[in-house]
Backbone bond lengths (Angstrom), bond angles and torsions (degrees), N, CA, C in turn:
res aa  C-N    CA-C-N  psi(-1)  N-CA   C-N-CA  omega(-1)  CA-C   N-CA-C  phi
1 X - - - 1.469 - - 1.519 109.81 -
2 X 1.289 105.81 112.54 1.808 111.01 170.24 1.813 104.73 -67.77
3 X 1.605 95.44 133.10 1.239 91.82 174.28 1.923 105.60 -119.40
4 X 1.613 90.65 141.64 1.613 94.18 165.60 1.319 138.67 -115.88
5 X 1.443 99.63 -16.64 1.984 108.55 172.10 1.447 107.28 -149.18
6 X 0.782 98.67 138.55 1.982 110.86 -176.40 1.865 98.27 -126.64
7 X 1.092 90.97 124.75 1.640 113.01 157.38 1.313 131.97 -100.41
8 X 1.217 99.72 124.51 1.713 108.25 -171.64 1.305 109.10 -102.13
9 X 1.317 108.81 109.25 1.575 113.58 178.12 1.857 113.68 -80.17
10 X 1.345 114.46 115.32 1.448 101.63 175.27 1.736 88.98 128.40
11 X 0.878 126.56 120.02 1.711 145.77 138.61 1.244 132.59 -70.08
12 X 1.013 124.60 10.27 1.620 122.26 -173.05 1.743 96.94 -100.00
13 X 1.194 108.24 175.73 1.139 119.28 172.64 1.333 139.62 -53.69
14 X 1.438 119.83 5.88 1.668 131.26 134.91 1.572 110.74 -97.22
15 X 1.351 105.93 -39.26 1.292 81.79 -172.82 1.910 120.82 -79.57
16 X 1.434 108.98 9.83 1.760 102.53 -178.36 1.655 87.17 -96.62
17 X 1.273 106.14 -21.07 2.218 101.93 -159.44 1.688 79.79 -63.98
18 X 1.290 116.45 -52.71 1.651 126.48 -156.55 1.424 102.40 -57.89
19 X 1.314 143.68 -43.58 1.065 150.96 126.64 1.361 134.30 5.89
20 X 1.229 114.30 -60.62 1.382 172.66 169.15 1.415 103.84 -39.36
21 X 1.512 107.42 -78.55 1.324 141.85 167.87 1.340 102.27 -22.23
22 X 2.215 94.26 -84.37 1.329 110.39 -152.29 1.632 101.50 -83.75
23 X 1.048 141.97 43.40 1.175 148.92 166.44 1.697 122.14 -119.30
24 X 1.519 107.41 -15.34 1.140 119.24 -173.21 1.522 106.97 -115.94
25 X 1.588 112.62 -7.61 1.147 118.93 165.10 1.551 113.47 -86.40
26 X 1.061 124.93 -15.54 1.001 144.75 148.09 2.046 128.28 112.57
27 X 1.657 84.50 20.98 0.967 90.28 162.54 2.186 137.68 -100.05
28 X 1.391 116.29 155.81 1.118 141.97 -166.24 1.931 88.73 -44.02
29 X 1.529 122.72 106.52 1.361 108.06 179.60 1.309 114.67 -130.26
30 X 1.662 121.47 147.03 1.210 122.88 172.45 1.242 117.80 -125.64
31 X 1.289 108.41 157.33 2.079 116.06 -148.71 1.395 89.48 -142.42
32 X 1.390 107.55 85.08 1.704 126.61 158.71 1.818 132.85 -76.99
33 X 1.311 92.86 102.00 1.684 88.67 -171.65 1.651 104.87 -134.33
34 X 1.071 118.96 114.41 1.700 123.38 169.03 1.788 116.11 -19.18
35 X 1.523 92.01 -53.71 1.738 106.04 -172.37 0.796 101.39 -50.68
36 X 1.285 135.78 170.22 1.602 156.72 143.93 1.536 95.63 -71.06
37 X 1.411 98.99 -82.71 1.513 118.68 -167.76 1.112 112.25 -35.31
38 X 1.613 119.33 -67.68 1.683 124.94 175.89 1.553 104.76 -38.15
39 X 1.334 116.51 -52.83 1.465 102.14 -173.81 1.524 132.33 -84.59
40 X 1.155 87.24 -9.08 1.921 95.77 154.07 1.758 113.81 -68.40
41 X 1.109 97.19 -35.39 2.042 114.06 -163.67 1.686 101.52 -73.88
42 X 1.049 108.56 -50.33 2.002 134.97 157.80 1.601 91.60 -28.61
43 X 1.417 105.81 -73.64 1.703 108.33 -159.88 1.230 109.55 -64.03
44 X 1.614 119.62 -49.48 1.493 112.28 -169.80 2.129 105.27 -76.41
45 X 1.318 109.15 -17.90 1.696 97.60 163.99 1.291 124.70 -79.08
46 X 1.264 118.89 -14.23 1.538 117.94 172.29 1.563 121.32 -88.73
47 X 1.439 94.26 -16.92 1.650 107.50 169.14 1.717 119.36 -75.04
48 X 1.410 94.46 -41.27 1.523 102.26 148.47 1.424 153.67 -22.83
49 X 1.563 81.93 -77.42 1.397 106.76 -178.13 2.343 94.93 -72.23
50 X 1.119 111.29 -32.79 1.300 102.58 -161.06 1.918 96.62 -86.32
51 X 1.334 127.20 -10.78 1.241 126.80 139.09 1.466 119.72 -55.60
52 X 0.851 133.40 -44.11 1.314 142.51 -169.79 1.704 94.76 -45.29
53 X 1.479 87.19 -82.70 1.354 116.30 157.13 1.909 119.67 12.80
54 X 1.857 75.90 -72.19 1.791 83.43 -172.73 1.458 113.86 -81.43
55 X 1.593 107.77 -28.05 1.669 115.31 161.31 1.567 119.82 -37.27
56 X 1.204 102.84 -48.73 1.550 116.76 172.49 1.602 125.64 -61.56
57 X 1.263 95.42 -33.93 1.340 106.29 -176.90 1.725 113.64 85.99
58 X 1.623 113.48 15.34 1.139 126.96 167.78 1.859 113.33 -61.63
59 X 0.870 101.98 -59.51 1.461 121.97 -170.35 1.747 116.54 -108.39
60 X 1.457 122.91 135.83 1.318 111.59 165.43 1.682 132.45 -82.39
61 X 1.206 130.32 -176.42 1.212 115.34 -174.93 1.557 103.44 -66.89
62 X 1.668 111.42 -66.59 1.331 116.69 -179.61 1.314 116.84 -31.96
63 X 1.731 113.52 -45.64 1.701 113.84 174.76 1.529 102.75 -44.41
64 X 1.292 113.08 -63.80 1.772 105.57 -169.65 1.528 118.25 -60.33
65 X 1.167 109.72 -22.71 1.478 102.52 164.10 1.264 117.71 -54.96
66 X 1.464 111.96 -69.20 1.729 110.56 179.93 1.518 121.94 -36.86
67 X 1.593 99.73 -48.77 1.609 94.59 -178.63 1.286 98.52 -69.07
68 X 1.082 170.74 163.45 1.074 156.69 121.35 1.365 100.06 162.72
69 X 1.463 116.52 -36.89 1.714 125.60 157.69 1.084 121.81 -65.98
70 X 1.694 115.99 -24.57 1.251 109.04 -157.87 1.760 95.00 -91.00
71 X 1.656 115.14 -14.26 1.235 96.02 175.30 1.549 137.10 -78.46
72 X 1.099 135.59 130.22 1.624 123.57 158.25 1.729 113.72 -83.76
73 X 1.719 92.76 136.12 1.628 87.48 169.99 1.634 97.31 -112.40
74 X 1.181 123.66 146.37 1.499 121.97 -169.63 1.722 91.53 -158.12
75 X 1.514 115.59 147.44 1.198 130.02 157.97 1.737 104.84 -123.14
76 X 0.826 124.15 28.86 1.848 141.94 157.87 1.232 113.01 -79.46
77 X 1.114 151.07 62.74 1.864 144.11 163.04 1.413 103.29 -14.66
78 X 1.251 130.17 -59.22 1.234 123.52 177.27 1.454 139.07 -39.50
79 X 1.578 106.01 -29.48 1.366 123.27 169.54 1.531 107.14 -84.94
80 X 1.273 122.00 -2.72 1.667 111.06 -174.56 1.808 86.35 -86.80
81 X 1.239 104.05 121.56 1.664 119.88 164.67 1.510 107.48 -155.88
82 X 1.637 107.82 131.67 1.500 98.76 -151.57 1.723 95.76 -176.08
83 X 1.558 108.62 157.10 1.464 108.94 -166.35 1.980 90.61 -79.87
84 X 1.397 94.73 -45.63 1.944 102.21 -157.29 1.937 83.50 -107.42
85 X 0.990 106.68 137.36 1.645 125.73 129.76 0.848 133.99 -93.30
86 X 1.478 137.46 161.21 1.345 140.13 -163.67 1.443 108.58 -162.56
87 X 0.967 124.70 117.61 1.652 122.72 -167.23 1.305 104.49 -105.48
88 X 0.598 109.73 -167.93 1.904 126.02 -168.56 1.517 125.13 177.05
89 X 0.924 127.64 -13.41 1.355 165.32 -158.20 1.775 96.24 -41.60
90 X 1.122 106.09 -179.87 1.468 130.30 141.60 1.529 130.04 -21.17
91 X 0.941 136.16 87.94 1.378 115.91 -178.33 1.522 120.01 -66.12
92 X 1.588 102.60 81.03 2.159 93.35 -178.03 2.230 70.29 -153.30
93 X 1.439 85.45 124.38 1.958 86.66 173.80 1.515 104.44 -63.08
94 X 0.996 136.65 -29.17 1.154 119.43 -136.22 2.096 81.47 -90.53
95 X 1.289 132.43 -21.22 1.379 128.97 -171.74 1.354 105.56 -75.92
96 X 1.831 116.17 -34.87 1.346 121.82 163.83 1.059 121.12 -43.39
97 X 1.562 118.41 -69.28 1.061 129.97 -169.54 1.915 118.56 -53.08
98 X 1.344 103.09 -29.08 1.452 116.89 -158.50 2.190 83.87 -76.58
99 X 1.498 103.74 -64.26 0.914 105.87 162.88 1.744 146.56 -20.51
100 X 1.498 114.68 -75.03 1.418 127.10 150.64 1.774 106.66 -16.89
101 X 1.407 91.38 -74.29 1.889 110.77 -165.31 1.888 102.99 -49.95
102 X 1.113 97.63 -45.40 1.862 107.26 -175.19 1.909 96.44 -64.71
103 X 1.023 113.42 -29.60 1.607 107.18 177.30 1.523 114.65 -100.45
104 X 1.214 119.53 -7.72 1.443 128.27 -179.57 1.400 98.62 -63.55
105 X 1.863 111.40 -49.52 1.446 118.95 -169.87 1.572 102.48 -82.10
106 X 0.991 140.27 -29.54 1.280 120.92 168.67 1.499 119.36 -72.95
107 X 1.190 135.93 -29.04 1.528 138.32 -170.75 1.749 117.24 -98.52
108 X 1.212 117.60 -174.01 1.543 121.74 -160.42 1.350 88.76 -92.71
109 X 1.261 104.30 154.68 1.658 112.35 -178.72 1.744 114.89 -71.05
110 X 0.945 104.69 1.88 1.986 114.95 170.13 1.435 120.54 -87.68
111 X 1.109 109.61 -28.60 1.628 118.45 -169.26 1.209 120.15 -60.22
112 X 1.136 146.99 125.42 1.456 158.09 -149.56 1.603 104.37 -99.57
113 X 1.380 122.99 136.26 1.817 130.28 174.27 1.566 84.11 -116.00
114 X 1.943 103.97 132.11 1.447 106.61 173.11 1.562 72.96 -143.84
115 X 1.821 88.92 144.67 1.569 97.35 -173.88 1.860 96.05 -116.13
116 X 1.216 119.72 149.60 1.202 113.91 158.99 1.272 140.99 -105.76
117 X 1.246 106.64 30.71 1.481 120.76 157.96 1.245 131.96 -32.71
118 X 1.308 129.29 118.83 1.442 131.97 169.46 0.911 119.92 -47.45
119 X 1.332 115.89 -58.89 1.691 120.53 -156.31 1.686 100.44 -130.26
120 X 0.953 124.37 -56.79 1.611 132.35 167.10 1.763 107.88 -3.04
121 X 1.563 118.57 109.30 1.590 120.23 156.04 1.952 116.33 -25.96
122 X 1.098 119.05 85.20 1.283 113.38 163.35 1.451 115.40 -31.34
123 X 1.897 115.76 -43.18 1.088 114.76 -149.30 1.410 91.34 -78.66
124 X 1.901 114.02 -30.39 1.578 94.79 -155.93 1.769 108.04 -77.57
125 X 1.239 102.96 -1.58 1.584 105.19 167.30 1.242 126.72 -78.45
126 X 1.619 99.37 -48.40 1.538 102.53 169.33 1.650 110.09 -32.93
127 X 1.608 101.37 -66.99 1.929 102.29 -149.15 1.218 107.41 -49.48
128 X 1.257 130.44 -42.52 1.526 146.23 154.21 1.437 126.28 -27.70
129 X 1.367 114.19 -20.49 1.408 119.39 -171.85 1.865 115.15 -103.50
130 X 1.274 132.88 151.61 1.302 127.76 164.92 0.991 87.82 -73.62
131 X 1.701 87.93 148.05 1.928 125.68 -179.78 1.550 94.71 29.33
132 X 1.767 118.12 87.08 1.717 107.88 167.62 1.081 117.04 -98.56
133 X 1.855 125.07 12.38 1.314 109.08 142.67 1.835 132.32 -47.60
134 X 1.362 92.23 -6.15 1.371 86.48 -166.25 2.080 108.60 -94.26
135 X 1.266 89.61 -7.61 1.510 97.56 -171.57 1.506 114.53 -101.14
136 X 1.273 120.80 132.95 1.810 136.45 179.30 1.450 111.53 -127.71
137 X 1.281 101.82 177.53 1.571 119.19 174.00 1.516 91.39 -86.03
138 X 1.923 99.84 149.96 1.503 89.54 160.24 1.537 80.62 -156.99
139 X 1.461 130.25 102.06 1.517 154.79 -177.01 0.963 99.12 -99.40
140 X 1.726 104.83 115.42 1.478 126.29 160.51 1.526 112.67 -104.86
141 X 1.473 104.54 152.86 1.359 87.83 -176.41 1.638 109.36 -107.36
142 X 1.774 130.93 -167.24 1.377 120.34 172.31 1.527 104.04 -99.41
143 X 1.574 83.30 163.10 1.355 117.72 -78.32 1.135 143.85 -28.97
144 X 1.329 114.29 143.73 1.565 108.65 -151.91 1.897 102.15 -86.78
145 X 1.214 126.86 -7.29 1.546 132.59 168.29 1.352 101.75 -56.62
146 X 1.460 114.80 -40.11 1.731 110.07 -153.51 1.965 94.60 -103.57
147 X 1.172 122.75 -36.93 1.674 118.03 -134.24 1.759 79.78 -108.06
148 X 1.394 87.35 129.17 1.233 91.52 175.76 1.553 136.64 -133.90
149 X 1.724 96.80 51.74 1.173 106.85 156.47 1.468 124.06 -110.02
150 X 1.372 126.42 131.21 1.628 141.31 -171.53 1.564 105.96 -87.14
151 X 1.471 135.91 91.17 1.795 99.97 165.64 1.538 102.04 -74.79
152 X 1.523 100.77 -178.07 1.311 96.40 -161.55 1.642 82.69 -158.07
153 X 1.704 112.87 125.14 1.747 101.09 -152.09 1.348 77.10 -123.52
154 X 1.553 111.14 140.99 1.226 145.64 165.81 1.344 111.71 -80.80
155 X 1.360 155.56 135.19 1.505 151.04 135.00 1.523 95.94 -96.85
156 X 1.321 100.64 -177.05 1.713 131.07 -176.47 1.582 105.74 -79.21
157 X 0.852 131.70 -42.24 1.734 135.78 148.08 1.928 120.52 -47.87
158 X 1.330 105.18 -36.21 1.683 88.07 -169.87 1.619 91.58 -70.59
159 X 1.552 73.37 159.16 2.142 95.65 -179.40 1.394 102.49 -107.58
160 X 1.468 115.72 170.03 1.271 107.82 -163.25 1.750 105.04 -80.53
161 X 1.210 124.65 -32.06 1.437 135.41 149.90 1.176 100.30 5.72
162 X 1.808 109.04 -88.33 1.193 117.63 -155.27 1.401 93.76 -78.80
163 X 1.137 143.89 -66.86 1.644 115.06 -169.75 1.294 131.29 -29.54
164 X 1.106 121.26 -33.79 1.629 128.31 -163.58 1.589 92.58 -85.08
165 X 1.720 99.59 -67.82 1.676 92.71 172.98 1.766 130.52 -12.72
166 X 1.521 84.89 -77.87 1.718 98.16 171.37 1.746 131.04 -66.07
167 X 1.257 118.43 10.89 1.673 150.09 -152.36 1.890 71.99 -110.11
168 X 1.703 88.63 -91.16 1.592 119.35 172.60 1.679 104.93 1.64
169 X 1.608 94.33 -82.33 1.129 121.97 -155.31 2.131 106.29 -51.55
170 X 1.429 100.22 -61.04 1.605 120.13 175.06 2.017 98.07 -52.65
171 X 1.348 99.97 -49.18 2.084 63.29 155.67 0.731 157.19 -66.88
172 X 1.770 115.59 -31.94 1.315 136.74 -168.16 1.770 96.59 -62.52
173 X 1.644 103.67 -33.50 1.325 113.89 -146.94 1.668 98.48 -75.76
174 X 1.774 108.86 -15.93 1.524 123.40 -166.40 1.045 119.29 50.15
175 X 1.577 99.46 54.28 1.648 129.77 139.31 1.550 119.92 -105.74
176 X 1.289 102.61 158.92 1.754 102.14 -175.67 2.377 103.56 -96.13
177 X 0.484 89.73 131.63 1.456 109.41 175.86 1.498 108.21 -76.18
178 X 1.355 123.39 127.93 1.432 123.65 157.06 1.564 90.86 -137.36
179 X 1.537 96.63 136.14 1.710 105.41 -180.00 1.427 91.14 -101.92
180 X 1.304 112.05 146.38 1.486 131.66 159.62 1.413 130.49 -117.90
181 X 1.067 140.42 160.86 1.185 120.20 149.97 1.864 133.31 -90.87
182 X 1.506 121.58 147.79 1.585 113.89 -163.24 1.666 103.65 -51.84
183 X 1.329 112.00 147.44 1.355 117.26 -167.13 1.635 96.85 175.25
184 X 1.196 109.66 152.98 1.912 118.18 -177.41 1.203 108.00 -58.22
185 X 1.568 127.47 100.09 1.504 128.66 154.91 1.649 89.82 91.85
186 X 1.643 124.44 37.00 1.136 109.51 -178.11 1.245 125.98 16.09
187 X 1.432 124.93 -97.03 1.382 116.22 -155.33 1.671 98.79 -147.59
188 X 0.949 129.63 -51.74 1.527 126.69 170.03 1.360 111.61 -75.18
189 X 1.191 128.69 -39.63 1.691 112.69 175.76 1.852 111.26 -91.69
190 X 1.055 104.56 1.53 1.540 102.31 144.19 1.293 136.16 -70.66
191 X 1.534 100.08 -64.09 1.370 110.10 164.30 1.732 122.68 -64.83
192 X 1.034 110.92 8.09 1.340 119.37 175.51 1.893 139.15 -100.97
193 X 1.720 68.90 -16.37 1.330 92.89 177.50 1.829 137.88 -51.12
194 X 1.324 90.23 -66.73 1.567 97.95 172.94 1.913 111.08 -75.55
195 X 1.058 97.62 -0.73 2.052 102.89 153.19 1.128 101.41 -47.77
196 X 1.434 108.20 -73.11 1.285 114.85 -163.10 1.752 126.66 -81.94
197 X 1.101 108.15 -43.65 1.702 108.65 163.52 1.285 139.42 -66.03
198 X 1.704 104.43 -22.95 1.665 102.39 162.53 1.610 118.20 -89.89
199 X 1.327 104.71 -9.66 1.444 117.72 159.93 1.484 124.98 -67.31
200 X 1.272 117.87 -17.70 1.567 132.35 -165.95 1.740 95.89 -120.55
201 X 1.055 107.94 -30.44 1.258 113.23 167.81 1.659 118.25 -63.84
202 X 1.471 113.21 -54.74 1.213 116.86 -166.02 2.029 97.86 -77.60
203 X 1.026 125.86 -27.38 1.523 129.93 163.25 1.743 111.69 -72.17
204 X 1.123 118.87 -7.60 1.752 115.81 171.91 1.710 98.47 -98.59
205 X 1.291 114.54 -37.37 1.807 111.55 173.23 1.278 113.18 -84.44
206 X 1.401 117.47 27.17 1.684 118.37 178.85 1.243 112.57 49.51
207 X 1.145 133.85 26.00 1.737 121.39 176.69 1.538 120.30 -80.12
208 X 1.425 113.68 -24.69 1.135 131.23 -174.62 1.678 114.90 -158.04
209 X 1.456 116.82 151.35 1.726 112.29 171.66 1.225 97.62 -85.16
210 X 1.526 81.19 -171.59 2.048 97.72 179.55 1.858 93.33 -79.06
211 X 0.981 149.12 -41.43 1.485 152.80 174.32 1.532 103.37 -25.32
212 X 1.730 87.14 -81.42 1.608 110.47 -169.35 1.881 105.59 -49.04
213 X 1.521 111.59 -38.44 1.179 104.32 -164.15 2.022 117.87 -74.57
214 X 1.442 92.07 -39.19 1.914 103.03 165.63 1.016 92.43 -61.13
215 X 1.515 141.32 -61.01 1.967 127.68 -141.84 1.383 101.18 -61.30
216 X 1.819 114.65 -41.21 1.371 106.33 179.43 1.451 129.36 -68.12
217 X 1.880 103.13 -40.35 1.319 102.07 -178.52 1.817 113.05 -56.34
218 X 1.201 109.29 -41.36 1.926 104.66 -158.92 1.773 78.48 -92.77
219 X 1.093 151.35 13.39 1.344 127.11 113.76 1.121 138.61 -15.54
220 X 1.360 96.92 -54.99 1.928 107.37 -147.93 1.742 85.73 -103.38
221 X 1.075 121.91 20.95 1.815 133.91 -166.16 1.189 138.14 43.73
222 X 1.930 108.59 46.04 1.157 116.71 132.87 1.772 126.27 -55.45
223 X 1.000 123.89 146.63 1.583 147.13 -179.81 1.499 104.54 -52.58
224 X 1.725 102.05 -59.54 1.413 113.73 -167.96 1.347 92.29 -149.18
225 X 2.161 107.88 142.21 1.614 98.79 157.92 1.504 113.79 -63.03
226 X 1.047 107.34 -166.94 1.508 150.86 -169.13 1.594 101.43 -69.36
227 X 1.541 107.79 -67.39 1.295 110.36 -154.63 2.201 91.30 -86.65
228 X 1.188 123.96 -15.41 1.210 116.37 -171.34 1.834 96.28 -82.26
229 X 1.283 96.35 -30.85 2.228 109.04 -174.74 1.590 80.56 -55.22
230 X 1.468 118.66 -72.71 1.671 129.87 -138.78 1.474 77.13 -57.38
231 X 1.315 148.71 -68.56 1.233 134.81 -138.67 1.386 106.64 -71.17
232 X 1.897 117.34 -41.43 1.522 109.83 177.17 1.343 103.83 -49.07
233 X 1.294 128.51 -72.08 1.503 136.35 -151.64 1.644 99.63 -71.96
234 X 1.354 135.34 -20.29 1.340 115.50 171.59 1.329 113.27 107.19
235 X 1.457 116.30 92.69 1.284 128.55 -171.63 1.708 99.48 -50.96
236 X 1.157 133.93 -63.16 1.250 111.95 175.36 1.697 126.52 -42.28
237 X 1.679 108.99 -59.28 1.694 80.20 169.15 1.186 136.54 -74.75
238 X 1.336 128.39 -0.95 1.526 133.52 -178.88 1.487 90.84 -75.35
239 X 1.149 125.90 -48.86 1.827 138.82 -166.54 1.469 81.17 -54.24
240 X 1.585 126.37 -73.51 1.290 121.15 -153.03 1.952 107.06 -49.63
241 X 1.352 108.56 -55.77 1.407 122.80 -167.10 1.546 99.83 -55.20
242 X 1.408 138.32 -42.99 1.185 142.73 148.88 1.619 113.75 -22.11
243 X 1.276 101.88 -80.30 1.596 88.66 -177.09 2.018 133.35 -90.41
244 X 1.777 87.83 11.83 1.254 86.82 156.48 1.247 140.37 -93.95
245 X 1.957 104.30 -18.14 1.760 119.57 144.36 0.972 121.07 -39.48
246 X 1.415 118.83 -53.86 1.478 138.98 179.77 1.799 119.50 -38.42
247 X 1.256 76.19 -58.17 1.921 98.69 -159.86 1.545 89.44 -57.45
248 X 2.047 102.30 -63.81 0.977 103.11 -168.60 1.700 133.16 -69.07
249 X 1.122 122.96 -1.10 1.656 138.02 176.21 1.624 84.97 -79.80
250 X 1.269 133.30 -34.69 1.794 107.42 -152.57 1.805 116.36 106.93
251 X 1.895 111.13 13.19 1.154 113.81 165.94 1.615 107.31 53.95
252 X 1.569 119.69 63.81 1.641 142.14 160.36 1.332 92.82 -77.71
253 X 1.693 85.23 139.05 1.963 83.14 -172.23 1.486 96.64 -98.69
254 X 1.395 117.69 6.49 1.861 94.94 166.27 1.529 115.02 -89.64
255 X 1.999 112.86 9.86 1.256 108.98 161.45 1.572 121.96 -130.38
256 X 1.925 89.20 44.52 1.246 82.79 170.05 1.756 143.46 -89.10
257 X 1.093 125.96 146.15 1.553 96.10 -170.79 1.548 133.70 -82.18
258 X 1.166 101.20 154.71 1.450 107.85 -171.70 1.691 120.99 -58.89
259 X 1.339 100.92 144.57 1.839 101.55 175.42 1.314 81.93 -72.58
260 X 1.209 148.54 -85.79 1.696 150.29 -88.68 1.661 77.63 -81.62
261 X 1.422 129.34 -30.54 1.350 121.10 -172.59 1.560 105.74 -100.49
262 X 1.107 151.52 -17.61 1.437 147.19 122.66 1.309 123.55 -14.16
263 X 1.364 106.80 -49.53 1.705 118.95 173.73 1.646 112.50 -74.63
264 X 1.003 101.84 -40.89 1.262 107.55 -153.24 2.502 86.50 -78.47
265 X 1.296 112.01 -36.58 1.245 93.79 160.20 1.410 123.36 -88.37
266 X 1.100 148.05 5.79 1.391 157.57 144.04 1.337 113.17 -57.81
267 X 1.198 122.63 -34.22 1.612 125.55 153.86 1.286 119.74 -67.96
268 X 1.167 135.12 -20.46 1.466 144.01 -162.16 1.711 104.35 63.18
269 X 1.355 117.87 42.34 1.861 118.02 168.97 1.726 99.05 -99.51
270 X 1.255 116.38 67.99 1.408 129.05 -176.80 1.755 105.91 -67.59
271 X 1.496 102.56 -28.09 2.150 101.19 -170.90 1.414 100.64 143.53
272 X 1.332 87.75 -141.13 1.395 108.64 -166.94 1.787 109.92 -71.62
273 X 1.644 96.73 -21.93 1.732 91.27 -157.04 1.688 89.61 -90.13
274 X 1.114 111.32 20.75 1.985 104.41 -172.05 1.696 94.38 -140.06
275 X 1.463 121.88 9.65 1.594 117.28 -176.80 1.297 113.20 71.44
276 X 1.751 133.34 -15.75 1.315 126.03 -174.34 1.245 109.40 -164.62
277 X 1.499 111.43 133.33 1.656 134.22 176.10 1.120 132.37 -122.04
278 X 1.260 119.58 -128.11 2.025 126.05 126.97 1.458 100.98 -39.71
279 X 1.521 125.60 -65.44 1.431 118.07 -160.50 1.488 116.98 -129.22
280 X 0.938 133.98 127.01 2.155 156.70 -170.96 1.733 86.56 -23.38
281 X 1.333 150.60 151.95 1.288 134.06 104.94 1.836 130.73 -101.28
């Protein structure tokens, strides 16, 4: 399947990078978000980041022009018509799902729904969806401009069509593709897990702070600790992806989640995007 415009459902900070992406890859893109605000906030960070860009000497001016045409920002559902979707949404299935179905009926019966959910059952969205052969995982990571690995989640419904398509597609985009199959926290927020909980763990038994515990990890040559990651990516969704491994494994208590990070989103100290976490910004 040739693709020519992909719509990214969701404005927040995967969904403008995703945007981002597929606009500089050079395809026809639309950036669907309810908010007003969010999608004003979308436009002036991608303008940003595509300055950045020319600061670097990555990109030329004229380059940022083009991308920058190629995007639509729209809070109209009606105007989302498009080969690929891409959600970003909410993490609650049932808003996905409602979603997907509301664009199924507006678009051509070929068009592909890829959700980017972390942790969320692909499958339990799929069954829920018209024609859910047509729907996969398609996991970006933060930020999704720079990081460039794609999972790309298989259920028992996708057809081989759409896998390859969306395989296809995450190159064009110059990302690397790893297909998986649907499973709790696929494959990186599985394996990611006890990063973060025996790290939050060993700071709830006083053995170490959040300081002591990053200085050692990106020591030993991690990138970033633990508690500096949780704050980029957002103590609330890391919290969520936590206990949706959780729930969904059968509640193993070496993945259970932490209070100190319960609290810390019950306060609203989400990271960077709220000024305060583990650490002040």
């Amino acid at each position: 399947m040739i693709i020519h415009s992909i719509c990214v459902c969701g404005a927040g900070t995967m969904g403008s990078g995703i945007a981002q992406v597929s606009a500089q890859a050079g395809f026809h893109t639309i950036l669907y978000e309810l908010n007003e605000a969010v999608l004003e906030k979308a436009k002036s960070s991608i303008e940003k980041n595509l300055q950045f860009l020319i600061d670097k000497n990555k990109i030329s001016a004229a380059n940022k022009e083009k991308v920058q045409q190629r995007i639509v920002y729209t809070s109209d559902l009606q105007s989302c018509l498009a080969d690929v979707f891409i959600e970003a949404i909410v993490e609650k299935p049932a808003i996905k799902i409602g979603l997907f179905n509301q664009l199924a009926e507006l678009n051509h019966s070929e068009c592909i729904f890829a959700s980017n959910t972390s942790s969320l059952s692909i499958t339990g969205i799929a069954e829920k969806v018209m024609s859910p052969e047509r729907v996969i995982g398609m996991h970006f990571f933060n930020p999704a401009p720079l990081m460039k690995l794609v999972e790309v989640v298989n259920t028992r419904f996708t057809n081989e069509q759409t896998t390859q398509t969306i395989i296809a597609l995450a190159k064009e985009m110059g990302k690397v593709p790893v297909l998986c199959k649907d499973s709790p926290g696929f494959i990186v927020n599985r394996v990611a897990r006890p990063y973060y909980i025996e790290s939050l763990r060993l700071a709830e038994e006083g053995i170490a702070d959040y300081t002591q515990i990053d200085s050692l990890l990106e020591a030993t040559g991690f990138k970033m600790g633990p508690f500096k990651l949780m704050d980029l990516i957002g103590n609330d969704i890391n919290y969520a992806v936590s206990c949706s491994v959780y729930e969904q494994l059968g509640n193993p208590e070496r993945l259970k989640p932490s209070s100190i990070q319960q609290e810390k989103v019950d306060a609203g100290d989400l990271g960077r995007k709220t000024g305060k976490g583990y650490y002040k910004y």
